[in-house]
C-alpha positions in Angstrom: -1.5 14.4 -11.7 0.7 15.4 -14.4 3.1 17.5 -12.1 3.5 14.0 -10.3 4.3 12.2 -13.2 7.0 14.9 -14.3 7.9 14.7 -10.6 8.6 11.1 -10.6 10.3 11.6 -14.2 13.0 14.1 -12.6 14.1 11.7 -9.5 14.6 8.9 -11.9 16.8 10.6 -14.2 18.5 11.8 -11.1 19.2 8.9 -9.8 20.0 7.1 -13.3 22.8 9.7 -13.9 24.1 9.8 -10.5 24.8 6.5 -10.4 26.0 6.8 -14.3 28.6 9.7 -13.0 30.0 7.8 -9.7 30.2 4.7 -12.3 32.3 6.8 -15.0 34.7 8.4 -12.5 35.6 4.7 -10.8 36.3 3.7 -14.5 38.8 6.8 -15.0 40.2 6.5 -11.6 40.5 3.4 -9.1 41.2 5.0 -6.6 37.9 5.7 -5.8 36.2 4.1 -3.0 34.8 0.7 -3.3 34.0 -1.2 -6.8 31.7 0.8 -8.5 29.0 -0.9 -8.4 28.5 -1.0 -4.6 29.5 2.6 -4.6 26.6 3.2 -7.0 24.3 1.5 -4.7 25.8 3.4 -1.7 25.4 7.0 -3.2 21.9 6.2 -4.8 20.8 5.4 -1.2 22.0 8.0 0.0 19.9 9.9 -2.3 16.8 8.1 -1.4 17.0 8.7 1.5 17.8 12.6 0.8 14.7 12.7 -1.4 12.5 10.7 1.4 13.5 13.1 4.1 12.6 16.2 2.2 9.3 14.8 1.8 8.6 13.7 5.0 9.8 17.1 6.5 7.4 18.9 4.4 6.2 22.0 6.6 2.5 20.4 6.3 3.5 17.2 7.9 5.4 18.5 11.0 2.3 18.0 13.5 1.9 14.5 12.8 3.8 11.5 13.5 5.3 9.7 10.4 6.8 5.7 11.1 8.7 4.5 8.1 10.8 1.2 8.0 12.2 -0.5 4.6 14.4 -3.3 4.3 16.0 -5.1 0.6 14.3 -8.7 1.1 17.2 -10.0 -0.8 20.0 -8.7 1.3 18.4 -7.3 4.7 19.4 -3.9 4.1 18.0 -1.3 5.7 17.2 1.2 2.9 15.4 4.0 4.9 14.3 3.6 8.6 12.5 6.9 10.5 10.8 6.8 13.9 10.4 2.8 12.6 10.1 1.6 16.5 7.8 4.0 17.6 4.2 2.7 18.2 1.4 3.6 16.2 -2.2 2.7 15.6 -1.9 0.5 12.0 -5.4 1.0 11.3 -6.1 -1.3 8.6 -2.8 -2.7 8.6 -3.5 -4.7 11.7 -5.3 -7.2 8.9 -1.4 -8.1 7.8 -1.0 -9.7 11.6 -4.3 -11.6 11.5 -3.7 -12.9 7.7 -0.1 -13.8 8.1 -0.9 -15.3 11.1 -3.7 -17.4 10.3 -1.9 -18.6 7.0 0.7 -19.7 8.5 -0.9 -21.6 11.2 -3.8 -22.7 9.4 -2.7 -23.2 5.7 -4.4 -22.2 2.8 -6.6 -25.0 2.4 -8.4 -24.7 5.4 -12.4 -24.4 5.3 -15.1 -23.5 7.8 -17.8 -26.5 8.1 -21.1 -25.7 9.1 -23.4 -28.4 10.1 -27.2 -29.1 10.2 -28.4 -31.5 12.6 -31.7 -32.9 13.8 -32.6 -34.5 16.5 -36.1 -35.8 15.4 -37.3 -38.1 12.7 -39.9 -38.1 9.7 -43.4 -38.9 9.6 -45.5 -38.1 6.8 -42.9 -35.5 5.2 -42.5 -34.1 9.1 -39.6 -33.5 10.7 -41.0 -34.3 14.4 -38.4 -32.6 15.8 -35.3 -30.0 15.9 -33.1 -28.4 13.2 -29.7 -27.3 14.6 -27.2 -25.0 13.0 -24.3 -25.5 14.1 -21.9 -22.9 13.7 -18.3 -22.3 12.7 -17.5 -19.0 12.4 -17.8 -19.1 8.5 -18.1 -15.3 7.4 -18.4 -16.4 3.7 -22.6 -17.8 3.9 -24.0 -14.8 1.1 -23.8 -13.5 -2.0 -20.6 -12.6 -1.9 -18.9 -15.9 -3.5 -22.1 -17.2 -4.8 -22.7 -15.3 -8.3 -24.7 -12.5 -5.8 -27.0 -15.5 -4.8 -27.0 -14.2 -1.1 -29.7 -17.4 0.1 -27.5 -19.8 -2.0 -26.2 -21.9 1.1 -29.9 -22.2 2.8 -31.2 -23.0 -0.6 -29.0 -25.9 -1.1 -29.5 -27.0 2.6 -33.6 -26.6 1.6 -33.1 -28.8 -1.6 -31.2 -31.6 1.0 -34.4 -31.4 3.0 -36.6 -31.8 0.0 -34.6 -34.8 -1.3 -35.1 -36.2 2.3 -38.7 -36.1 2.0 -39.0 -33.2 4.2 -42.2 -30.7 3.8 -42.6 -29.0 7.4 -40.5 -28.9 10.4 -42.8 -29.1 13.5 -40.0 -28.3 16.0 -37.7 -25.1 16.1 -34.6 -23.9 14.2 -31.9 -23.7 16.6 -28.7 -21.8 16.2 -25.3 -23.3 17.9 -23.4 -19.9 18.0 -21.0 -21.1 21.1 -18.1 -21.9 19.4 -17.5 -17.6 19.9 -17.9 -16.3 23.0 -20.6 -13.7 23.0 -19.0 -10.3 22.8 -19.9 -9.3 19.0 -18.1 -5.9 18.9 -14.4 -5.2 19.1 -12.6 -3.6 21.9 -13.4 0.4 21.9 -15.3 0.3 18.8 -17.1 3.6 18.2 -20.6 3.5 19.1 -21.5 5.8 15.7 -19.6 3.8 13.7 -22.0 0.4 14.8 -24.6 1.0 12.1 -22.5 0.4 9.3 -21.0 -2.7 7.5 -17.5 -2.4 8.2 -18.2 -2.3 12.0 -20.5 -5.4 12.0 -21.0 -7.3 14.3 -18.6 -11.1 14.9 -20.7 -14.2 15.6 -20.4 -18.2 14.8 -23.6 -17.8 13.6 -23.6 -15.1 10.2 -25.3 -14.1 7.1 -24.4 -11.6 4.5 -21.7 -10.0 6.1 -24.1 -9.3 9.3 -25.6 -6.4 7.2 -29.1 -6.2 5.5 -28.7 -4.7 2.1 -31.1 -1.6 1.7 -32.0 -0.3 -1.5 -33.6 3.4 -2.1 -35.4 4.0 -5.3 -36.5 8.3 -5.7 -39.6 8.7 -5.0 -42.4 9.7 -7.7 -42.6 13.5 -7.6 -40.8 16.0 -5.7 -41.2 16.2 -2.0 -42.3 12.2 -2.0 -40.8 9.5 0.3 -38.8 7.3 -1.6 -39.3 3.4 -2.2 -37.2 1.5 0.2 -36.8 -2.3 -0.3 -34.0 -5.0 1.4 -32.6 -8.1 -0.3 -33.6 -10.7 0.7 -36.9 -9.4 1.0 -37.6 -10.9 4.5 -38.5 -7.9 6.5 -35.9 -8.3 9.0 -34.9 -4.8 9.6 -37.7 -2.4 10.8 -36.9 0.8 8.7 -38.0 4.3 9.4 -38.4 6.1 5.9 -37.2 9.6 6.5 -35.8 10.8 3.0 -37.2 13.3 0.7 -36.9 13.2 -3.0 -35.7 16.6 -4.0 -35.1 18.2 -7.8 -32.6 16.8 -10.6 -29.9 20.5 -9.9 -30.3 19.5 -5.9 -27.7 17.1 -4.1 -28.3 13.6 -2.7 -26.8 13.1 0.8 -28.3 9.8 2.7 -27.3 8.4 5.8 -28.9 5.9 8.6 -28.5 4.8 12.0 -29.7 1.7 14.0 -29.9 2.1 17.3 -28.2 -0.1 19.7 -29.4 -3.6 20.5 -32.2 -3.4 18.1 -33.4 -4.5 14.6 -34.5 -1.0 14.0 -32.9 1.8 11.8 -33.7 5.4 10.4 -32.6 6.4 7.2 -33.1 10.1 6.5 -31.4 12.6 3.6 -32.4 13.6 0.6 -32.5 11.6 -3.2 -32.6 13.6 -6.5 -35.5 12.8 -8.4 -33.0 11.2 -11.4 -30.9 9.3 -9.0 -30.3 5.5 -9.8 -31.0 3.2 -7.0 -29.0 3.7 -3.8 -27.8 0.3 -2.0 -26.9 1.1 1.6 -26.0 -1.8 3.8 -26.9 -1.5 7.6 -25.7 -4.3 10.3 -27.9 -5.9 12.2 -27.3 -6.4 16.4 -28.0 -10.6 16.7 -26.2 -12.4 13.6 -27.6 -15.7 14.9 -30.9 -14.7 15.0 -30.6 -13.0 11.3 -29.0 -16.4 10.3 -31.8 -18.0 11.3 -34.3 -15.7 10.0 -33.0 -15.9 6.7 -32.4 -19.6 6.5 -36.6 -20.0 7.9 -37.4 -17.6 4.9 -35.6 -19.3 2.4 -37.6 -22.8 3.5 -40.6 -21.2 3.9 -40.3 -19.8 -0.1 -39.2 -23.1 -1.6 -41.9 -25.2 -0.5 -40.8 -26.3 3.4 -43.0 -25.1 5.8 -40.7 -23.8 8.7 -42.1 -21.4 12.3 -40.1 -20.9 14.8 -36.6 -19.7 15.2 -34.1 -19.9 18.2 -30.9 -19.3 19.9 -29.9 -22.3 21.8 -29.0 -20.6 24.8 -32.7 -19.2 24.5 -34.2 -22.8 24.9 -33.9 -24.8 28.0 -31.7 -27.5 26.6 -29.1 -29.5 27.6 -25.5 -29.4 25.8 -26.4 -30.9 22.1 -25.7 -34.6 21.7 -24.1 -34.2 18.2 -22.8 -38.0 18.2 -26.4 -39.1 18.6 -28.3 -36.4 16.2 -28.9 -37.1 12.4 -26.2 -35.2 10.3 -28.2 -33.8 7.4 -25.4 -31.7 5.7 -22.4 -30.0 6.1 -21.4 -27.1 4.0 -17.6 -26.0 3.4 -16.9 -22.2 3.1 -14.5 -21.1 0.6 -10.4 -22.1 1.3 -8.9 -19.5 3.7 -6.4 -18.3 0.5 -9.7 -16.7 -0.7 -10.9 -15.2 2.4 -7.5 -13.6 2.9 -7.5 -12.3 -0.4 -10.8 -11.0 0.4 -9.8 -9.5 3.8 -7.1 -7.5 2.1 -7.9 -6.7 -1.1 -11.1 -4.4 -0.2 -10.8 -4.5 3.6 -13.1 -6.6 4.3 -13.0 -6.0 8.7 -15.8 -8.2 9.3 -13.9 -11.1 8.2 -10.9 -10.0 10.0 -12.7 -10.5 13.1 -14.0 -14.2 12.1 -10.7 -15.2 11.3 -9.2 -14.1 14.6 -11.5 -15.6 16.6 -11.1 -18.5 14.2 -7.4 -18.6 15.3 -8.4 -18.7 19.1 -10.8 -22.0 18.2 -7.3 -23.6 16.2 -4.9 -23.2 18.5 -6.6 -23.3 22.2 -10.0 -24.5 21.8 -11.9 -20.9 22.8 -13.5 -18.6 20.6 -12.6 -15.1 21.5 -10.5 -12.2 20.8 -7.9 -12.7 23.5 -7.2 -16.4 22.9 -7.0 -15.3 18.9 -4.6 -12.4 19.5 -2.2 -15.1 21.6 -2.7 -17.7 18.9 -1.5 -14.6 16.8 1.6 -14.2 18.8 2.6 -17.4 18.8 3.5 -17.3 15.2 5.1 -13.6 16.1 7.1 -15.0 18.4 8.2 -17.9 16.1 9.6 -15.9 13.5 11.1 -12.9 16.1 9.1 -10.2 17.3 8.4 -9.9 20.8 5.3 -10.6 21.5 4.8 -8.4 24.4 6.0 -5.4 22.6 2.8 -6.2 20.1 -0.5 -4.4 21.1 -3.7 -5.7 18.9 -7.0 -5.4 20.6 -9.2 -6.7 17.2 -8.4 -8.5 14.4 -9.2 -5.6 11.3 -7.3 -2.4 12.9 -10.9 -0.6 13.8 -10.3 -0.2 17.3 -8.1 3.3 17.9 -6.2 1.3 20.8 -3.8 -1.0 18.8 -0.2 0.3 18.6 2.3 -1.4 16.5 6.0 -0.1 14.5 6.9 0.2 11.2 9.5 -2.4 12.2 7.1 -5.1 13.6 4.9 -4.9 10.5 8.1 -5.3 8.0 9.3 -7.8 10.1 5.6 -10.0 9.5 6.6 -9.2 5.8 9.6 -11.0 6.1 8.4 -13.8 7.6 5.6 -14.7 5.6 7.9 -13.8 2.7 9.9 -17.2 4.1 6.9 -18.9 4.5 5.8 -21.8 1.8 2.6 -20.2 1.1 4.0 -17.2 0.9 2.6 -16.2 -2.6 -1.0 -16.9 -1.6 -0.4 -13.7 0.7 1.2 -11.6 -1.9 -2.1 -12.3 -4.5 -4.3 -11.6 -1.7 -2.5 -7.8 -1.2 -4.1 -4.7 -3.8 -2.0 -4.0 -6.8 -0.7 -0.1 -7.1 -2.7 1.3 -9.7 -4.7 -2.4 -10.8 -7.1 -3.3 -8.0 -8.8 -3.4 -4.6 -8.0 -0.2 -2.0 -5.2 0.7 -4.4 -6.8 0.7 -7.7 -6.8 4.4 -7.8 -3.6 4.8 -6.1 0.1 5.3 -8.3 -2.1 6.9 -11.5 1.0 8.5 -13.1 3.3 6.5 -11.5 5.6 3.8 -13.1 5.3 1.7 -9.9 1.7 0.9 -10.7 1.6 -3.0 -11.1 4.5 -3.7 -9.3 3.6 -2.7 -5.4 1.4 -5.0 -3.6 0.7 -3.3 -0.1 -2.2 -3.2 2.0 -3.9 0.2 3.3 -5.4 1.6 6.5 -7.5 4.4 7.4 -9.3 5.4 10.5 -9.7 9.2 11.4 -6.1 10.7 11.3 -4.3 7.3 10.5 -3.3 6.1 7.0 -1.0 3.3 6.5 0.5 1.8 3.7 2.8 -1.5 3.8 3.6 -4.5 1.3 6.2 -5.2 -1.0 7.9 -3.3 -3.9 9.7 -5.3 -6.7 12.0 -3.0 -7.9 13.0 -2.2 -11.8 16.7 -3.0 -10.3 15.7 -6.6 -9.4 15.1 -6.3 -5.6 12.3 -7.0 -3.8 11.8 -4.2 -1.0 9.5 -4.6 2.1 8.4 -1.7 3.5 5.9 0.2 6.1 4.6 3.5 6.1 2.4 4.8 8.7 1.1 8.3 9.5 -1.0 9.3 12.9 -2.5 12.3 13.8 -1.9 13.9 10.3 -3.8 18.1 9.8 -3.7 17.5 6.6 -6.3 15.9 4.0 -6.1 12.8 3.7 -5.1 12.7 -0.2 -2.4 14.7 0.7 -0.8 11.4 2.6 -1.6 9.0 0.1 0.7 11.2 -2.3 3.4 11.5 0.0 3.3 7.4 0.7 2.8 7.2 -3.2 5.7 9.4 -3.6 7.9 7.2 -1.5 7.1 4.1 -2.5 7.2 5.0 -6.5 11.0 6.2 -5.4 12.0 2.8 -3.9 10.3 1.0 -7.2 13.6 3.3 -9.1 15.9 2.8 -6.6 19.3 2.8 -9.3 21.3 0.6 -8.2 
């Protein structure tokens, strides 16, 4: 760390007297080229770029494939551009297509709205009839934005029961999930990637992020199965208890799978005997159904008797009448400014999913990937990429098969830098050295606070693109992505630090 910081020390006294030199000589003799302070900027360019390229053609770097594009916002000068039209997989990056995109098409104000219905009426504090959920794609329903209060939605849909009168539903919960289409995994997912949260599953239909939280308490003595217990405590997820509680000086190393298209997981490893509590959270395979399940346990505690549970495309019903059924409530997610901020900040891919789908329900009526990826384009188009040069397969950059530039992503930077809401996207971006996936990035660095960028990583991918404002004034957009890397992976997040720290003092 401190070699960095002395590293960064030395290129901005370079630069500083560089540019202080070039500056002097004009002064002494007019002939030289240009007024000096374009020369200045010319020559500490130049240097940039000098300094960029001997990091970039580092020996340890030469097998993989490094895509850098960066432009002044101000001015539209390309400050550094390096294999910046090749494609390459964005990993987490891909987020910065699907947020752009939906702010700009949607606003900032937009909300999901989730309805309950009935279809039946009330006799002696019974519902003689139907509950229907009908869903919107709403990724926000848990604890997330609710003080950790993961139930708080169905609770306040149980109190609007209660106030109606309502003590026992004699019909069936239904779930209305069809406003998605059915395909609840992203293109060429990998199947050992499907038990954990950030490859949950998409649904219209979802609770708590599609993931059961699992917590793992050591177990009394050495040798003993540890205590394993879910919140909410609902039973959902059919566990298989395979850790051991080993000795204080031993390791704890725990991991799970669920296996496909069940409710049914393994957790096995080891848990040192002074451990705190592990939380682990493990997606489930039917969000509607875990919806549901939740929302029927959340009556059933607060006084509203509730038994059965359905999909509507499990029950021989007609479309639902919605113009003739009771509207009991509607809840209204969070604005889409905070679920972009949310999306980027940590990552969040589940939501990245929603929101594309979400984009294909806006702009052409159908819930799916492909009509959300051409709602996407739409806006690409609009503010000039090509949109068949673009190739995005899922909305949060999981899948190994999207393939986008340098140039394309810088290019969605500028244009949501025009855009009017243009600042809710910069606040929903991690802050070098302050918060979300870059909290513990630029430590050292004199950048820190003043680069908003978002990360990616999937195996042998790390991106890194945003926004730099600069100690000289500008504002720099810029893209950095690295594929098939030999290297660790820390190594790469120096080098992008490196680069990016060196744009922040850009003399000029």
């Amino acid at each position: 760390m401190m070699r960095f910081s002395k590293f960064l020390l030395g290129i901005t006294l370079l630069l500083f007297l560089n540019c202080s030199s070039i500056y002097y000589l004009e002064v002494v003799d007019k002939n030289i080229q240009g007024t000096s302070p374009k020369y200045c900027a010319k020559q500490a360019v130049r240097d940039f770029r000098s300094q960029v390229n001997s990091i970039v053609n580092a020996p340890h770097f030469q097998n993989g494939i490094v895509g850098i594009h960066i432009e002044n916002y101000q001015t539209g000068e390309i400050i550094y551009s390096l294999n910046a039209h090749t494609l390459l997989m964005p990993a987490s990056n891909m987020k910065l297509f699907t947020t752009t995109a939906a702010l700009a098409q949607l606003g900032p104000d937009f909300r999901y709205k989730t309805a309950l219905f009935t279809d039946g009426v009330i006799v002696d504090s019974i519902l003689q009839g139907n509950l229907i959920v009908r869903g919107a794609g709403d990724p926000t329903i848990s604890g997330r934005h609710y003080d950790g209060n993961r139930l708080a939605v169905f609770q306040q849909w149980t109190d609007t029961l209660k106030s109606l009168g309502i003590r026992e539903i004699s019909g069936t919960i239904i779930g209305d999930d069809n406003l998605f289409d059915d395909t609840g995994l992203g293109y060429s997912w990998a199947w050992d990637d499907l038990s954990y949260y950030y490859a949950a599953p998409i649904g219209a239909l979802s609770f708590n992020d599609n993931c059961v939280d699992v917590f793992i308490v050591p177990g009394d003595s050495i040798g003993a199965a540890p205590v394993i217990f879910t919140k909410p405590a609902m039973n959902y997820l059919k566990i298989q208890n395979k850790i051991v509680t080993v000795s204080p000086d031993s390791v704890t190393r725990i991991d799970f799978f669920r296996t496909p298209g069940t409710e049914s997981a393994v957790i096995f490893g080891t848990i040192k005997a002074d451990a705190d509590t592990i939380e682990e959270w493990i997606t489930v395979d039917n969000p509607t159904n875990y919806t549901l399940a939740a929302f029927k346990y959340t009556l059933n505690q607060n006084g509203v008797t509730a038994r059965n549970i359905s999909d509507i495309d499990d029950l021989p019903l007609e479309i639902p009448d919605y113009d003739n059924y009771r509207l009991i409530t509607t809840h209204e997610s969070i604005p889409l400014a905070e679920i972009i901020r949310t999306i980027n900040k940590v990552s969040q891919n589940f939501y990245a999913e929603q929101l594309q789908k979400t984009l294909g329900v806006a702009i052409f009526e159908e819930g799916n990937t492909k009509k959300g990826i051409e709602a996407e384009k739409q806006w690409f188009a609009r503010i000039g990429l090509r949109p068949e040069d673009i190739f995005i397969v899922d909305g949060s950059g999981l899948s190994r098969h999207n393939l986008v530039t340098a140039h394309q992503i810088v290019t969605i930077l500028r244009g949501i830098r025009n855009n009017p809401h243009y600042r809710v996207f910069y606040d929903s971006l991690p802050i070098g050295g302050v918060d979300g996936t870059l909290k513990s990035r630029f430590k050292g660095s004199n950048a820190a606070g003043h680069v908003f960028a978002k990360t990616g990583y999937v195996g042998r991918v790390r991106a890194l693109s945003g926004a730099v404002e600069a100690l000289n004034g500008h504002e720099y957009l810029f893209s950095i992505l690295v594929n098939h890397y030999p290297v660790p992976t820390s190594m790469v997040n120096n080098m992008q630090d490196q680069i990016v720290t060196l744009l922040y003092n850009l003399n000029y």
